[in-house]
C-alpha positions in Angstrom: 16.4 -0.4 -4.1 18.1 -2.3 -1.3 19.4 -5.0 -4.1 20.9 -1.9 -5.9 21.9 0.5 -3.8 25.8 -0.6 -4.8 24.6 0.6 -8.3 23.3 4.1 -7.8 25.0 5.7 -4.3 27.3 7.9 -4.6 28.0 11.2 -6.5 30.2 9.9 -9.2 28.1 6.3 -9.5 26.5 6.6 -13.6 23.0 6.6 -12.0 23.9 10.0 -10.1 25.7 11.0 -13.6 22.7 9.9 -15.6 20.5 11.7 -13.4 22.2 15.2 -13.5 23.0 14.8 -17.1 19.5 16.4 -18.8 20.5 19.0 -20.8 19.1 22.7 -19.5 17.5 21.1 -16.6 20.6 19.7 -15.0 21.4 22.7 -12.7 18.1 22.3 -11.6 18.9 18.8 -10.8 21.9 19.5 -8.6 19.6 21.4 -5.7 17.2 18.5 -5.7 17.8 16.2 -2.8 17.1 12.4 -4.0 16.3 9.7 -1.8 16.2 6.1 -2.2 13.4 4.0 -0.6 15.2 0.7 1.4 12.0 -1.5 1.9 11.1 -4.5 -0.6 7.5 -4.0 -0.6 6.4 -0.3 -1.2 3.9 -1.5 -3.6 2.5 -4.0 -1.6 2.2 -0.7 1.2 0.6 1.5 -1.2 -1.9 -0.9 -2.6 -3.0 -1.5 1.1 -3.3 2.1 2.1 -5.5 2.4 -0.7 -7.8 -0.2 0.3 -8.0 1.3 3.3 -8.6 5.0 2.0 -11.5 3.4 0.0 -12.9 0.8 2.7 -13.1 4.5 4.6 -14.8 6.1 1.3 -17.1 3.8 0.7 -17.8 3.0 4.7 -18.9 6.8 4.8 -20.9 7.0 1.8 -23.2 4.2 2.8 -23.6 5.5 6.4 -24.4 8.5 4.7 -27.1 7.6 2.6 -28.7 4.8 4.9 -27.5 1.6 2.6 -26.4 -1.6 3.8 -24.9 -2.2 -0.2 -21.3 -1.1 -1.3 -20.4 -0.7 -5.1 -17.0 -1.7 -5.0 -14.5 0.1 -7.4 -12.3 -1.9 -9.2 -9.7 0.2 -7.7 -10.6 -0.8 -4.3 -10.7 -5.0 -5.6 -7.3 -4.4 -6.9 -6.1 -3.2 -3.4 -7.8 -5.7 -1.4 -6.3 -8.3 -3.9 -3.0 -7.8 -3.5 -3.1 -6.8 0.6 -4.5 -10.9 0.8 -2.3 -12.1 -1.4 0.1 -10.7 0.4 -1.1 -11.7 3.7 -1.0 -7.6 5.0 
């Protein structure tokens, strides 16, 4: 958003026209407050909570059953993929 922001703030700019332009749903629209995110790297945030969320899953389920093994979801090799990548 921050390389955009030119594009969409304001109430007259044509993403604020797009956006309350639906049809039946538009008054609707108008009472509900929209925000734009300024950071580059929301993704890169969210796929490392995730990890962490699941490191925490996981961590708990084998203390709870005694193992010393993790399955690893795919969903958890994802996150841990992008947060080194990324050097999180």
């Amino acid at each position: 958003t921050p390389k955009n922001i030119q594009h969409i703030e304001g109430k007259d700019s044509e993403f604020m026209k797009a956006y309350r332009d639906k049809g039946r749903v538009s008054s609707i629209l108008g009472n509900i407050p929209l925000f734009a995110v300024m950071v580059e790297d929301l993704g890169v945030r969210g796929a490392h909570h995730a990890c962490l969320e699941e490191y925490k899953r996981m961590t708990k389920e084998a203390t709870n059953a005694n193992e010393k093994r993790f399955v690893v979801s795919s969903y958890a090799v994802s996150a841990i993929a992008v947060t080194v990548a990324v050097g999180a």
